[in-house]
C-alpha positions, 0 to 999 in steps of 0.5 A: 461567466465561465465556461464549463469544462470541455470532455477533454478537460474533465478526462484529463481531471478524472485521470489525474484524480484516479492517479492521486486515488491509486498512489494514495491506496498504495501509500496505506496498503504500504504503511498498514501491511505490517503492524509496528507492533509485530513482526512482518511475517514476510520479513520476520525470522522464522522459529526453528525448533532444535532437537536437545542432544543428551549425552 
């Protein structure tokens, strides 16, 4: 039979398991933050208006 695990051993699961959680959340925040459709707007190019010159 097994024995089960010691408080040492399931803090050490938990933290792995916490780091796995956290390098996942930021993977998607990473992939979901600019849509492939549109322009980031952080990284896009910003319009700017010019005036017409009439001679």
């Amino acid at each position: 039979m097994d024995k089960p695990f010691t408080f040492t051993e399931k803090l050490s699961i938990m933290k792995k398991l916490a780091l796995v959680a956290s390098v996942l959340l930021l993977v998607a925040l990473g992939f979901s933050s600019c849509k492939s459709v549109q322009d980031c707007p952080a990284y896009g190019q910003a319009d700017v208006e010019t005036e017409e010159v009439r001679a």
